[in-house]
RODO-2510 file (C-alpha; in nm, 4 decimals, decimal comma):
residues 202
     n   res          X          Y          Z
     1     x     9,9794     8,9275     4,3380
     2     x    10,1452     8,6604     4,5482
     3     x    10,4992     8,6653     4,6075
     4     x    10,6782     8,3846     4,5144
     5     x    11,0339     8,2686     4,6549
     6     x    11,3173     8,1046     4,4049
     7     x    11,5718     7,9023     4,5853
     8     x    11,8215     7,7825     4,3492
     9     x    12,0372     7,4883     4,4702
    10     x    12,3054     7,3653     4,3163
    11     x    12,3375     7,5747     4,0152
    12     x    12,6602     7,6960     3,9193
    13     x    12,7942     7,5465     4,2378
    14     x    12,8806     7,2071     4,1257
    15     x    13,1491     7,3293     3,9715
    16     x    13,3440     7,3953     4,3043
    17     x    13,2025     7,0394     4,4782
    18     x    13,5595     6,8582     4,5840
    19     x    13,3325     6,5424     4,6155
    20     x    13,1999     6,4775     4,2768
    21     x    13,0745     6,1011     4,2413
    22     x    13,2239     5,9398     3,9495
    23     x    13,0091     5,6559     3,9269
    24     x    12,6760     5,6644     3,7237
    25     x    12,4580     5,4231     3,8308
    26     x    12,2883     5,1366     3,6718
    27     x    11,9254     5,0879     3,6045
    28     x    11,8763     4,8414     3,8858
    29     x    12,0806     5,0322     4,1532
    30     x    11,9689     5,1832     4,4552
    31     x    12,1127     5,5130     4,4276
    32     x    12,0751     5,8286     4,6704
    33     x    12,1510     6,2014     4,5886
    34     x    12,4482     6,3446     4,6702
    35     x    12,5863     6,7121     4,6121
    36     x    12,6550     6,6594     4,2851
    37     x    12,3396     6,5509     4,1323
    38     x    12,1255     6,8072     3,9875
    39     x    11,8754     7,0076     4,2329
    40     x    11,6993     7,2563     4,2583
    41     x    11,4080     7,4061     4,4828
    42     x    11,1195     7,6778     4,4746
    43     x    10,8523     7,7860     4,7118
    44     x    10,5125     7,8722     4,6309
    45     x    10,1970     7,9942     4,7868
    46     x     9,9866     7,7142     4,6824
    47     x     9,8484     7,3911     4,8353
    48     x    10,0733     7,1051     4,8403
    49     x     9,7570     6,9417     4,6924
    50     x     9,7659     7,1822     4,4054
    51     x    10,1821     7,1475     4,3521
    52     x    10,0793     6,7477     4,3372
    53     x     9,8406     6,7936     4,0542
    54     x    10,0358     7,0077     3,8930
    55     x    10,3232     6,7497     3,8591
    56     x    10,1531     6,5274     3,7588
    57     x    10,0369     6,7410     3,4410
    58     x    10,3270     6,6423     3,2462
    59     x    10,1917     6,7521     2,9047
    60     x    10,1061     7,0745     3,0230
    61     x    10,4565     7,2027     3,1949
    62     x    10,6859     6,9694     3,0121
    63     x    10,6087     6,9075     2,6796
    64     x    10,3013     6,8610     2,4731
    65     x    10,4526     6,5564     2,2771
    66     x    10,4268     6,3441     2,5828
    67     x    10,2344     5,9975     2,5329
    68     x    10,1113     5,7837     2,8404
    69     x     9,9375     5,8089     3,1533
    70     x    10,1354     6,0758     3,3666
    71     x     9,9642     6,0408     3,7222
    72     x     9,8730     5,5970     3,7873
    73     x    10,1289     5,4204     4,0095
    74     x    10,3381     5,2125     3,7603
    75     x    10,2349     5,3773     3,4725
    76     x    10,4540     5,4260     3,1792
    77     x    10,4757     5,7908     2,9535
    78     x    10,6918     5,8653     2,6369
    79     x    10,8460     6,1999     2,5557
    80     x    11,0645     6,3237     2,2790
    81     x    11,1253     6,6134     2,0587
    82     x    11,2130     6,6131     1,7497
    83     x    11,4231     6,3274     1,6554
    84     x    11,6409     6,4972     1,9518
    85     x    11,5574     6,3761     2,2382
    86     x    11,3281     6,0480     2,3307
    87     x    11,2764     5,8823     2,6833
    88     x    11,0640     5,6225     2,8755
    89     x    10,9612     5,7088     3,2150
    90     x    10,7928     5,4306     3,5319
    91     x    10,6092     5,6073     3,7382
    92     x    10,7917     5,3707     4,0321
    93     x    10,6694     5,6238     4,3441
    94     x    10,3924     5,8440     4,4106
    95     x    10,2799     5,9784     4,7634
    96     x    10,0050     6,1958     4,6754
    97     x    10,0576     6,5777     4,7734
    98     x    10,4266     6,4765     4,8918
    99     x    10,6292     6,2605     4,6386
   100     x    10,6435     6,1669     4,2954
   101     x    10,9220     5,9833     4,1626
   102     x    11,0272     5,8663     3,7023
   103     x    11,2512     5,6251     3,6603
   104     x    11,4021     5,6645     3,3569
   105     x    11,3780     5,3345     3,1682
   106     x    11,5233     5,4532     2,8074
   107     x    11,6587     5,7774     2,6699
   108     x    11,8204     5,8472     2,3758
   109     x    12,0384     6,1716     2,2802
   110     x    12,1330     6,2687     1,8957
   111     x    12,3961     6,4945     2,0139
   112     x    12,6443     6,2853     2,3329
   113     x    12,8500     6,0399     2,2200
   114     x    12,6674     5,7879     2,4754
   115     x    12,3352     5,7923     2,3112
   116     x    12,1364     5,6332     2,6413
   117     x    12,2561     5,9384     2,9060
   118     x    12,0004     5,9632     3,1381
   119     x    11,9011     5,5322     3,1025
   120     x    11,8564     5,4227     3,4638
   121     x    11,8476     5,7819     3,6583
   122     x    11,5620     5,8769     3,8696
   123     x    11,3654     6,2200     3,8779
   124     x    11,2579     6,2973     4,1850
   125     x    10,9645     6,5950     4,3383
   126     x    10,9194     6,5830     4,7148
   127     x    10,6742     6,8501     4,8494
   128     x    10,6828     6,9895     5,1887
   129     x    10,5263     7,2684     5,4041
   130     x    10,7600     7,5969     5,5006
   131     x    10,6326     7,8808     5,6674
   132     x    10,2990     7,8784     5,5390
   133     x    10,4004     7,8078     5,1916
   134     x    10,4869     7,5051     4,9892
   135     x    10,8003     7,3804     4,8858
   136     x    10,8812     7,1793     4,5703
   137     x    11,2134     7,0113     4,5406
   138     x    11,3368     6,8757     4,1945
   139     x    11,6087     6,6636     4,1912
   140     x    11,7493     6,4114     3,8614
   141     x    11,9234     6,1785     4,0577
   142     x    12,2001     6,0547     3,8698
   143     x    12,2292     6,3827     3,6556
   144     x    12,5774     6,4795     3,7289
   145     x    12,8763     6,7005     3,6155
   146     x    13,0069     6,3885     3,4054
   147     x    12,7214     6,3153     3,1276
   148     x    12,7996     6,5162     2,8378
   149     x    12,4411     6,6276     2,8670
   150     x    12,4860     6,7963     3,1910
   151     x    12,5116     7,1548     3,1230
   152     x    12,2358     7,1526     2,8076
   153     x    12,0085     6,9283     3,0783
   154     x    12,1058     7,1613     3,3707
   155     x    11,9398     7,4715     3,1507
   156     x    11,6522     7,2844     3,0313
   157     x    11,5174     7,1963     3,3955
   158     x    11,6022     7,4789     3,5664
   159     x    11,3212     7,6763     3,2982
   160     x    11,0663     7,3729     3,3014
   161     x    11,0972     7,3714     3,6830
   162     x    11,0913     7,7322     3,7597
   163     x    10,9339     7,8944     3,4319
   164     x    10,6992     7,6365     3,3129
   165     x    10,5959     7,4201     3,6109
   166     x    10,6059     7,8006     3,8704
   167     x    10,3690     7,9198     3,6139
   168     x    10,1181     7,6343     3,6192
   169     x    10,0973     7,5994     3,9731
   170     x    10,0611     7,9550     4,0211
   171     x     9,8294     8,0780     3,7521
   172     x     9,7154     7,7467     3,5958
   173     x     9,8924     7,7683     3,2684
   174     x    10,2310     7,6339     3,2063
   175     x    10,5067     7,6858     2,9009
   176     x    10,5196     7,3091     2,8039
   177     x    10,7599     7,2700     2,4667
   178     x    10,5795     7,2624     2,1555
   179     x    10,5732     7,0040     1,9177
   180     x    10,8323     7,2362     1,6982
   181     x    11,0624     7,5508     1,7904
   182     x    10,9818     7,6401     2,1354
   183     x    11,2557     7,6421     2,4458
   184     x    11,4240     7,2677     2,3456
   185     x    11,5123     7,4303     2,0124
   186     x    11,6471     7,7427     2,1539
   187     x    11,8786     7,5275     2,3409
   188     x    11,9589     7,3170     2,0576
   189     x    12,1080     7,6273     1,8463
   190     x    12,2285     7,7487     2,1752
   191     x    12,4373     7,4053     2,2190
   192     x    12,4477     7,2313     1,9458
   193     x    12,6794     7,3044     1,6382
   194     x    12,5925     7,0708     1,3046
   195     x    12,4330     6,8430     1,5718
   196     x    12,7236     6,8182     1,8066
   197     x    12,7400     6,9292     2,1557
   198     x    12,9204     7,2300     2,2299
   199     x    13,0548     7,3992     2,5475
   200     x    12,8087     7,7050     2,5967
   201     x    12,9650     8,0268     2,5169
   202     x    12,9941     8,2200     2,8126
***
């Protein structure tokens, strides 16, 4: 069986960052990551080729309630869960086996006070080459200790990215959220208390 590397970055760490950026930037912004947005990284034996194509397979690492066209330039998708979650992603970048790049053009949260967290940040995958193997970067730029959302989102991508997405590039079959139950409702009753956010128990 291959071995597979995890490299976490920036989990549990942003807590101690003395440099936390308190602005959250606008749709139209040009915005660039800095140590507070989240990140995180894993390394695989596969192709960057195969990584690329397995990005771009939204419905089956993600979620299976996503609607679009997940892999055209410019292209436009819709997820939600529930009546939970919903957002609107632009496919605004894609160099194939190398970068792909959402903007978020709409979200909407039931459970943070500002409803549209998320509206105008940008999720980013750059793929590179490491000793022999291939790494996958994941950052939500704009996703930062502020939003309400953070620790709830934090959770949530650091098991599509590393659970999920690991598991379809490396054995061709992902853990994508079903259209009920699933990991987004484990984190609900995890977080969420008579559909208000709550500060995970430790």
């Amino acid at each position: 069986m291959k071995t597979i590397y995890f490299l976490l970055a920036a989990i549990g760490l942003t807590s101690c960052n003395t440099n936390v950026r308190k602005d959250i930037p606008k749709q139209n912004d040009t915005i660039m990551a800095t140590t507070s947005d989240f990140t995180t990284t894993l390394l695989v034996d596969q192709t960057p080729k195969e990584v690329f194509y397995a990005i771009n397979n939204v419905r089956g690492w993600w979620s299976e309630e996503i609607e679009g066209n997940t892999d055209k330039l410019h292209a436009e998708f819709n997820y939600h869960y529930q009546d939970v979650h919903r957002a609107k992603m632009k496919l605004i970048e894609i160099v194939p086996d190398k970068k792909v790049v959402w903007l978020v053009e709409d979200n909407y949260f039931n459970f943070t006070k500002d409803k549209h967290e998320w509206k105008g940040t940008k999720i980013i995958f750059e793929i590179s080459e490491m000793n022999h193997q291939t790494q996958l970067r994941f950052t939500h730029l704009g996703l930062v200790p502020e939003y309400e959302c953070y620790d709830i989102c934090q959770d949530a991508w650091t098991n599509y990215i590393h659970t999920s997405l690991h598991d379809l590039i490396v054995t061709g079959k992902g853990q994508p959220n079903p259209k009920e139950g699933g990991f987004n409702q484990q984190l609900i009753d995890e977080y969420t208390d008579n559909g208000n956010l709550q500060s995970k128990t430790k």
